[in-house]
Residue, then its C-alpha position, 0 to 999 in steps of 0.5 A: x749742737x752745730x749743724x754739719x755741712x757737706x758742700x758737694x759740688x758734683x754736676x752728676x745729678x745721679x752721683x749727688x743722689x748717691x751722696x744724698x742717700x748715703x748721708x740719710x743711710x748715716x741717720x744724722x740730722x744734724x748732716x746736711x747736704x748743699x749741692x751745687x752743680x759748678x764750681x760758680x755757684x759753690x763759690x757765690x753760696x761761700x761768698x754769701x754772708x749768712x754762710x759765713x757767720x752762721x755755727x756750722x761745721x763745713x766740708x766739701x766733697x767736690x768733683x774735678x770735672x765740672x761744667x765751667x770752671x773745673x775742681x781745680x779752679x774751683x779749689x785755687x779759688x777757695x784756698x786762696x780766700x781768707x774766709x774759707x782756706x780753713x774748709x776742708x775738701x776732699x776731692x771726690x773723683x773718677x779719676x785715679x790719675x797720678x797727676x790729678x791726685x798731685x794737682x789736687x794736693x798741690x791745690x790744697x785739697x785735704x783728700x783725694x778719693x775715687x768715686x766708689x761704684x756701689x751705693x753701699x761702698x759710697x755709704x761707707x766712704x760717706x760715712x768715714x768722712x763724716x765721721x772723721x771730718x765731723x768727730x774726730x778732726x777739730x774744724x776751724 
């Protein structure tokens, strides 16, 4: 069994517990999640070569507002390298603004969700992604 790998770039560190709380709620051990706080680190952990040699299915869940370089700098920068393009990001935002939502697809994004409020509204979008991403979708 490959392991599976949400990447989440979130600066929020109570929105990133949410995340990781919901993903203990899904029960799957084979989940795991990678969090970085800005858009510098995520990138130096795909950079990295244990990274991309390793058997693992990846997605991101990133935030658009991030310290230092913002989401979409952070999305350019990953969909334009041949090593990581094929890695699906879902954009995981406050926003619900038309241009955001365009930038974001303009970008590459594969997804663009508004960060639920509740915890369990959060498990139930945790889990539709996975479940999507990690079951149903063939990753690259």
């Amino acid at each position: 069994m490959s392991q599976k790998i949400i990447v989440l770039v979130e600066d929020s560190a109570a929105d990133a517990r949410v995340v990781t709380r919901a993903i203990e709620k899904i029960g799957d051990p084979s989940i795991t999640v990678v969090h970085h706080e800005t858009a510098e680190t995520a990138m130096q952990y795909f950079d990295s070569d244990i990274v991309r040699h390793a058997d693992q299915k990846q997605i991101v869940l990133m935030d658009l507002n991030l310290p230092g370089a913002d989401g979409f700098s952070f999305l350019k920068q990953l969909k334009s390298s041949p090593v990581t393009r094929h890695i699906p990001v879902i954009v995981w935002t406050t926003s619900d603004q038309p241009r955001d939502i365009q930038n974001s697809y303009a970008g590459g994004a594969n997804s663009f969700v508004t960060k639920p409020m509740s915890l369990r509204d959060v498990t139930e979008l945790i889990k539709d992604v996975c479940h999507y991403w990690f079951e149903r979708a063939t990753l690259a």
